[in-house]
N, C-alpha and C positions, 0 to 999 in steps of 0.2 A: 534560645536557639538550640542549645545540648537539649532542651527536652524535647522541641520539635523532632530532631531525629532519631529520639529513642522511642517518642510514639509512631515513628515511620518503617523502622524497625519491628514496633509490634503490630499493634492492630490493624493500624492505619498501611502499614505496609501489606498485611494479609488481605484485606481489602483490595487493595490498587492491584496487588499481581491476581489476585483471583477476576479482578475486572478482565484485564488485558489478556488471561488465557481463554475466558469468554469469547469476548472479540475477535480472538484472533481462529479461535476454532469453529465459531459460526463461519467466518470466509473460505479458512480451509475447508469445507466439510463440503463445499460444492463448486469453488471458484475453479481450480481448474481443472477436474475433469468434467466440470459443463461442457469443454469441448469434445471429449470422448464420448457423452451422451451423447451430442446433438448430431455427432457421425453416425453413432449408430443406428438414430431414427431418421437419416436421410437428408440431411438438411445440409446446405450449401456452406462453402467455404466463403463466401458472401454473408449467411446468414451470422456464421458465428462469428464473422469480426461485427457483426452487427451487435449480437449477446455482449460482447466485449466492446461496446460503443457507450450501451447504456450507462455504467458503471460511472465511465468520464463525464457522461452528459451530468449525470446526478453531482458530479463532485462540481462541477461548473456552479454548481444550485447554489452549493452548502456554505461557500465565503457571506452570501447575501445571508443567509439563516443563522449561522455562527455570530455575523455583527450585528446584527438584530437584536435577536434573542440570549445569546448565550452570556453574550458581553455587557445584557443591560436589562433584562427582564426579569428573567427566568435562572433557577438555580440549577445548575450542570447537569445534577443527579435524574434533577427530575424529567429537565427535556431528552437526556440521555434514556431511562426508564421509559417514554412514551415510542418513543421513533425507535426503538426493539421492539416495544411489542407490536406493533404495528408490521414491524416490516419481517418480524419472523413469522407472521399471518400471509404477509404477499408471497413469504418465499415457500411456501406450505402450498401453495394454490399453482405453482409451475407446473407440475406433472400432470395435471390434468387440463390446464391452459397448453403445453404438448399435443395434448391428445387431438387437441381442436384444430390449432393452426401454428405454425412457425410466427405468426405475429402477435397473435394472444399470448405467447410464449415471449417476444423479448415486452410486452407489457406488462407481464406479471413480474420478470427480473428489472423493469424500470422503477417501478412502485418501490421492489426492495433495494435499490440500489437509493434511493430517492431520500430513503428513513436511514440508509446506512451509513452514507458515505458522510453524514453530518457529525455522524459517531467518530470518525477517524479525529476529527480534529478536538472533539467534546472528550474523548477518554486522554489525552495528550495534554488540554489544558485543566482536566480534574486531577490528572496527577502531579506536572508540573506545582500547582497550584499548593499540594500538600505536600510540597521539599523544599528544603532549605538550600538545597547543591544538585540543581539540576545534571549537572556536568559528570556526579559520580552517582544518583540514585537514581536515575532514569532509567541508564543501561540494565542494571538491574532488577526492576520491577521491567522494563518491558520487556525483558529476557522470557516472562512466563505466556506472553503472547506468543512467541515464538515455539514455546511448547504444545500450547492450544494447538494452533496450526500444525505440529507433527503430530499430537494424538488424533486428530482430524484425519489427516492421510492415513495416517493407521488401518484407523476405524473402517474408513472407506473401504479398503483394500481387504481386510480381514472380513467385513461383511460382505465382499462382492460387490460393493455402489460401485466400483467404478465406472459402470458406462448405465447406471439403473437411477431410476426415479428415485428411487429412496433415499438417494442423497440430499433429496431437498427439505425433504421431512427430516431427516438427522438435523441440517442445518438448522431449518426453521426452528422446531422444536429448544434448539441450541441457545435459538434467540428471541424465542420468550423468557426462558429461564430468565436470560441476561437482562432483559428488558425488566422480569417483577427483582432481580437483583438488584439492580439501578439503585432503587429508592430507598437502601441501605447504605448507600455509600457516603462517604466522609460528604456535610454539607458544602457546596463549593458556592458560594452567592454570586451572584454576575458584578463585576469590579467593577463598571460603569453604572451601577443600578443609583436611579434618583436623578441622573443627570438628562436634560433635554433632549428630547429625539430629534434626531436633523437626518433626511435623506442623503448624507455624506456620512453618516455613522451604519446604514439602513445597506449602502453598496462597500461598506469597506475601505471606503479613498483615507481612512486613516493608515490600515493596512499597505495603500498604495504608495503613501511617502518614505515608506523605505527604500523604495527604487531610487531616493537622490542617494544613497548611501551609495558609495560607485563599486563596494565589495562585495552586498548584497544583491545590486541588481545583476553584475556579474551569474551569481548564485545561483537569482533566479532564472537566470535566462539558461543557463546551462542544464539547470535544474527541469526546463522545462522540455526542451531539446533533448536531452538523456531519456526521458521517456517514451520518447517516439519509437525507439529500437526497443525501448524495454516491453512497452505492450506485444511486441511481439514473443514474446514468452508467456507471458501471460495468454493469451489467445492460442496459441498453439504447441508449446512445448509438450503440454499432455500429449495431444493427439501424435507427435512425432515421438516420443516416447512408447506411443502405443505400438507406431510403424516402422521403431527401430525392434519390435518382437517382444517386446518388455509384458507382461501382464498385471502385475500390477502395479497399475500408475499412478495413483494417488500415495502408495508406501512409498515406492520408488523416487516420486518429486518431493515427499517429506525428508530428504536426504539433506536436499539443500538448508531446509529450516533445520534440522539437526547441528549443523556448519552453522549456522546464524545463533544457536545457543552457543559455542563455544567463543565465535567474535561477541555476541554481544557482553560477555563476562567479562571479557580480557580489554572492551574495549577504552573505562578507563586510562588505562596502560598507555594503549596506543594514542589515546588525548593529547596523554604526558610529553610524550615520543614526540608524536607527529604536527600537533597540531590541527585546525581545521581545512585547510589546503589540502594538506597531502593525505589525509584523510580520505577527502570527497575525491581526488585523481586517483587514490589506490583502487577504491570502489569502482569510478570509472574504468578503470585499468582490466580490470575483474572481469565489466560486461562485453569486453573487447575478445579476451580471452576463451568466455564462453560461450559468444557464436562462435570464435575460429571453431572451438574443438566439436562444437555441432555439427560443422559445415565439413569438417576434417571428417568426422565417423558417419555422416551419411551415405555414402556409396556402399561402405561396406560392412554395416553396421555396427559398427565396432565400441562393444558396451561401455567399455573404460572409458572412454571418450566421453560417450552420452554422460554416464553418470559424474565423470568431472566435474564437465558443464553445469551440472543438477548442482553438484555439492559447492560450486563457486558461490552459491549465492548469497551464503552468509558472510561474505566480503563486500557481497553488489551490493545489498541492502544495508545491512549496519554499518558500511562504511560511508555510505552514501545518503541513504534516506534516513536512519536516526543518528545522524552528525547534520546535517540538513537541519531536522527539528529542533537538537537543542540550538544550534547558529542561532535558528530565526527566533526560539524564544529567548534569548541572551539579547538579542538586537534591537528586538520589539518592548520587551517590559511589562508587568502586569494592565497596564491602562489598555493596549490592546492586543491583548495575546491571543483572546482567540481569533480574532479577525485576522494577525500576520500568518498562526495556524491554519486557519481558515485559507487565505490567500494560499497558502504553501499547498495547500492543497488541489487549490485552483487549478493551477500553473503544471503541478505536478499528474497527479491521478485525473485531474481534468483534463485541460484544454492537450498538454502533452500525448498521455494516454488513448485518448480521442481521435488523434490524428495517426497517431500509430497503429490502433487498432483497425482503424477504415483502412490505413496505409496495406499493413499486413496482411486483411482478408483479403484485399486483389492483389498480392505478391501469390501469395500462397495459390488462389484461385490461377492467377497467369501459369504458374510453375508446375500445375496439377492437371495432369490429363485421364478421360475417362472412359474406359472402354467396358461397356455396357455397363452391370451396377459395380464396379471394381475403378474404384478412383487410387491412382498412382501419383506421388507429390515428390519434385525434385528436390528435396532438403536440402542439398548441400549448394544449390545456388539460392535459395531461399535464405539461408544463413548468413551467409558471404554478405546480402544490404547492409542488416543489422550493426555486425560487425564494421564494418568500413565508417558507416556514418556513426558508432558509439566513438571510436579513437576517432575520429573529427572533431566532435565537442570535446573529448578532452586535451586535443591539443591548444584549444582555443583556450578551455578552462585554465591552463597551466601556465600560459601566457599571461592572460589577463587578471585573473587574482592574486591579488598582491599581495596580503597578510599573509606571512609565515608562523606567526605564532598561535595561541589560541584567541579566540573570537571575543575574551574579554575586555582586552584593551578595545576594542571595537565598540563594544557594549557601551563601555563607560564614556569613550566619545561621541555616541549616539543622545547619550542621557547627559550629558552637559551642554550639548548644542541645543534644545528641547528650552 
């Protein structure tokens, strides 16, 4: 065991955080200011919650892909290493899929969304996988993903991508590296490998018997709820950062992820502290706070504000979606980790996402009026939904979940009823 994490510590730890800074800098490098492009080549506030549609669709895919293959075939590294190169190929081909039509355009980000979004759950169970204490080396190795994505906005911003093509090719380019990296990484074998294929292993309904846990599916359901409001940042917080006068918008929303290095460091800490309840409500609490102060500075554009909002984020996400991760892989157990992963995904960046993103581009499109080519968009009641319905699910959350302490007593009574 002490040697496990003293190789986690070296090699095996340089490995894992140089994975996740990949990862996570391939998404920053075009996820959100794909909406500041797709303004500037004229494209509907329809169109881009559409760009922001595909993303959920693909994560929909990847539970079925994840218990298939990941959990029983094939070894992490490698299906990890194929679906980057692959899809840092699709996302290379957007700027000129642009050029043609707005549809050719969300087919070329479905393709990558399709190779990508299997990764989210694939780089979570190849690390998990190579620790001993998920609980305290997590946060830490996925602290350098966090980074990726700030050098990403950097980059954007200091080269001018932010509303330019070239962002896809930074990307892309990002994510073949990462893709021929893949197949260096610590071997991870698929933990169900040699045992029977059953079309119940093929959809995941192993994944889906955590829902009798009455804590989890709590979890899930909130979990999945929560993102409805959340894709609406994702989808348009660029662009309203562009329209609160901001110029560079990809440095400017790398603020937030700057804030998510410092939680994610300290978050042990807060483990100790909090537990996983008040954990996932504080996170909640977060995304309440940051539409108010959105919807607060949009009349008069008022930066502090904006940027608040920005910098909350490394409370919204680390407190919420990597305490989320370690919960479900504590719950779940090696036999099917990536599939609960998988699932979490589903629920989350899926089906949640999905409906917020559609939700969002007719909020935003109702709220936005057009006088000749100068489109005007009411932010501050655009903001005010989000908000109202994020504090709904967590007052619901704070009711209903009933563990106070941490998620391992839970653990361990999951794995003795089994």
């Amino acid at each position: 065991m002490a040697q496990k994490d003293q190789r986690l510590g070296g090699i095996v730890g340089i490995q894992l955080s140089a994975m996740m800074f990949l990862q996570f800098f391939l998404w920053g490098a075009w996820y959100v200011t794909m909406g500041p492009f797709m303004g500037e080549v004229k494209m509907s506030s329809e169109t881009i919650g559409w760009a922001y549609s595909v993303g959920p669709i693909a994560a929909i895919v990847s539970p079925f892909f994840l218990g298939l293959f990941a959990d029983r075939y094939f070894a992490t590294e490698r299906i990890l290493g194929i679906l980057h190169l692959l899809g840092g190929g699709f996302l290379c081909l957007a700027p000129y899929a642009a050029e043609q039509s707005s549809d050719l355009f969300l087919i070329a980000i479905l393709l990558h969304m399709l190779c990508y979004m299997p990764t989210l759950g694939l780089t979570n169970t190849l690390a998990m996988h190579n620790m001993t204490n998920a609980e305290k080396q997590f946060p830490l190795i996925r602290v350098f993903g966090t980074l990726g994505w700030i050098l990403a906005g950097i980059a954007i911003s200091e080269l001018a991508f932010d509303k330019s093509p070239n962002m896809f090719y930074l990307a892309g380019g990002s994510g073949v590296l990462l893709g021929l990296y893949s197949f260096f990484l610590p071997h991870t074998p698929p933990p169900a490998k040699g045992q029977k294929f059953s079309p119940r292993d093929a959809i995941g309904l192993d994944a889906l018997s955590l829902m009798k846990n009455r804590s989890f599916a709590v979890f899930a359901v909130c979990s999945f709820l929560i993102c409805i409001p959340l894709a609406a940042y994702y989808s348009f917080a660029g662009k309203f950062v562009g329209d609160m006068g901001v110029e560079n918008i990809g440095q400017t929303m790398s603020y937030g992820q700057m804030s998510e290095v410092v939680f994610m460091v300290v978050m042990p800490l807060f483990f100790a502290r909090f537990g996983v309840k008040w954990m996932l409500a504080i996170g909640m609490l977060a995304w309440v706070a940051r539409y108010g102060l959105f919807a607060g500075a949009a009349d008069e554009q008022i930066k502090w504000m904006v940027l608040s909002g920005i910098i909350l984020h490394g409370i919204c996400y680390d407190f919420f979606f990597v305490t989320g991760q370690i919960y479900t892989d504590q719950v779940s157990g090696a036999k099917i980790r990536g599939q609960a992963q998988g699932f979490l995904v589903l629920i989350t960046q899926g089906l949640g996402m999905l409906i917020g993103a559609q939700l969002s581009g007719k909020l935003v499109g109702h709220y936005t009026t057009k006088v000749g080519d100068v489109s005007t968009t009411d932010w501050g009641q655009v903001w005010m939904y989000p908000a109202a319905f994020s504090l709904a699910v967590l007052v619901v959350f704070v009711i209903l979940f009933r563990i106070e302490d941490s998620p391992r007593s839970e653990t361990e009574e999951v794995t003795s009823s089994d």
